[in-house]
N, C-alpha and C positions, 0 to 999 in steps of 0.2 A: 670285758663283759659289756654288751648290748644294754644302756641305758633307756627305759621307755615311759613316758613322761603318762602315757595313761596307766598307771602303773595303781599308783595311787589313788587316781579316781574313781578307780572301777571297784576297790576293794572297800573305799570310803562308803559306793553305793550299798554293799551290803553290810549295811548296821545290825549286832547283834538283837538290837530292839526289835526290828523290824522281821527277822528270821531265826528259824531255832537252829541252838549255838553248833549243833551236829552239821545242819547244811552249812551255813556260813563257813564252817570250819574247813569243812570237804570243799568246797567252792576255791575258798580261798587258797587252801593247798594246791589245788590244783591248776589254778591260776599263775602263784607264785611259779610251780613246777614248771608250765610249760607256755607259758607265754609270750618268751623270748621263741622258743623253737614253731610258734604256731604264726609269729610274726616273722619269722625268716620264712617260712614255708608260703605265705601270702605274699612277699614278695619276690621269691620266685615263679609263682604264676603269675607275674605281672603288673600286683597292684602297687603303686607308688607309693611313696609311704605314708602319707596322710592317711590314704586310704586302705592299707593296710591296717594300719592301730587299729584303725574306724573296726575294722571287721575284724579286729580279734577280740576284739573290746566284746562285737556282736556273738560271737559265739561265744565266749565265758558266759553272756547272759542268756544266750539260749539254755547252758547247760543249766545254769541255775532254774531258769524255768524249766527244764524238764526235770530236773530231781523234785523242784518244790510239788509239780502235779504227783509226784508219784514213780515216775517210770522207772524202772531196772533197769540200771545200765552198769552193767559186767565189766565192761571194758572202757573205763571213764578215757584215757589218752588217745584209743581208736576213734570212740564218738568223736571226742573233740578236734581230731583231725579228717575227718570226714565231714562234719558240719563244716569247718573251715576250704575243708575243698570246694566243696558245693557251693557253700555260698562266695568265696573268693571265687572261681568262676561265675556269678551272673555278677558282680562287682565286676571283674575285667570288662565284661561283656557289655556293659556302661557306659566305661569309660571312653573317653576321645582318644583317637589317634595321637599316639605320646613317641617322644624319642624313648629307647630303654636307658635303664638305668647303668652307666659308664662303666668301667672296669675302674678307672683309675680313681675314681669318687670314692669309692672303699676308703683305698689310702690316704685322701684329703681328709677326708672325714675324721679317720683314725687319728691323722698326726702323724703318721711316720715317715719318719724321712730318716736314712740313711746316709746320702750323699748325694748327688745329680746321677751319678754311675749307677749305682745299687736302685735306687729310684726305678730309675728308666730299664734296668733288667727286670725291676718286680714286675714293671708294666707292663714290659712284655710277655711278660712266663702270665699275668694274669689275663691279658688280653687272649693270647693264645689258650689257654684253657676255659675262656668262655665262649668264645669261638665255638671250638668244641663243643662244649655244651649245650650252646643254641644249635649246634649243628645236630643233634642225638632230634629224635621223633618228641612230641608234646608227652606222649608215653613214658617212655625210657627217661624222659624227665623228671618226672613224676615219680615215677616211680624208685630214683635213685634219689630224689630228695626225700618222700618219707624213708628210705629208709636209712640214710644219713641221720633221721630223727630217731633212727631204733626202732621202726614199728617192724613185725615181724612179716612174710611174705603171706599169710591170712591175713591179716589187717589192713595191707596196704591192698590185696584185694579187696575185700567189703569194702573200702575207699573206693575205691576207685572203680567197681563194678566189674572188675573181671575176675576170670579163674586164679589161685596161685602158682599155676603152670604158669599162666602168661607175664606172672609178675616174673616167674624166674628166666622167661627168656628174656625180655626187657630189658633188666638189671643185666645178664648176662654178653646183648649185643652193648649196653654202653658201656660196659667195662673192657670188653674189647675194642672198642674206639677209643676209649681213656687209657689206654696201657698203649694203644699204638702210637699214638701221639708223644707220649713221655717216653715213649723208647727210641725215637725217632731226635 
């Protein structure tokens, strides 16, 4: 499991003193719920990870500032991933010309090591499948990461501003590039 060291600070910020125990609670559930997937989702748009936390940090406290004004929001994980897009796009949009982030950095990071053999095959089965992946439209990218998150083909449109006709063709040309590549 994804350890995230703002983890703790963002939930410290919402003191039960400070907010009533209803919001704090809803906030924090939903913090706890999706935190981790709203920080993988930012880092596949690009943001590095400092500044990814940075902005997930930033939309849980959107969220909390919109419940605390008031607003009706239906669908708390959609908002939450749609604030996250938007604003994870003008954060890329920021930032400096960066190398991306490595394939094989996963696995240092992890610890896992198998052997130098098993190693150097996971390298390459992962370098090969991100390949792939940058290789799919900014679209089709998108679009197959929320829904790796579970959002449904509504949601990931509201997201993302298109029909969910187009999400399903999207989804449907990169699963054809990811099934040709693994069949191959």
């Amino acid at each position: 499991m994804l350890s995230l060291a703002f983890g703790d600070e963002f939930v410290g910020f919402l003191r039960p003193e400070r907010t009533a125990p209803a919001l704090h609670d809803r906030v924090t559930r939903l913090f706890e719920e999706s935190r981790t997937d709203v920080y993988r989702y930012l880092l596949t748009l690009g943001l590095r990870p400092p500044q990814a936390q940075e902005a997930a940090q930033e939309v849980f406290l959107r969220l909390y500032t919109a419940l605390k004004k008031g607003e009706d929001i239906e669908n708390a994980r959609a908002w939450i991933f749609r604030v996250a897009h938007n604003h994870g796009l003008k954060v890329r949009a920021r930032q400096e010309a960066e190398e991306p982030f490595a394939a094989d950095q996963e696995a240092r990071i992890n610890g896992r090591s198998e052997g130098p053999e098993q190693d150097l095959i996971e390298r390459e089965r992962l370098l090969k499948f991100h390949q792939v992946v940058e290789g799919l439209s900014e679209q089709q990218r998108r679009c197959l990461f929320l829904r790796l998150e579970g959002l449904r083909y509504p949601e990931i449109a509201t997201i993302m501003g298109i029909s969910a006709s187009a999400v399903g063709e999207f989804l449907r040309r990169a699963m054809m590039r990811l099934r040709k590549v693994r069949d191959e």
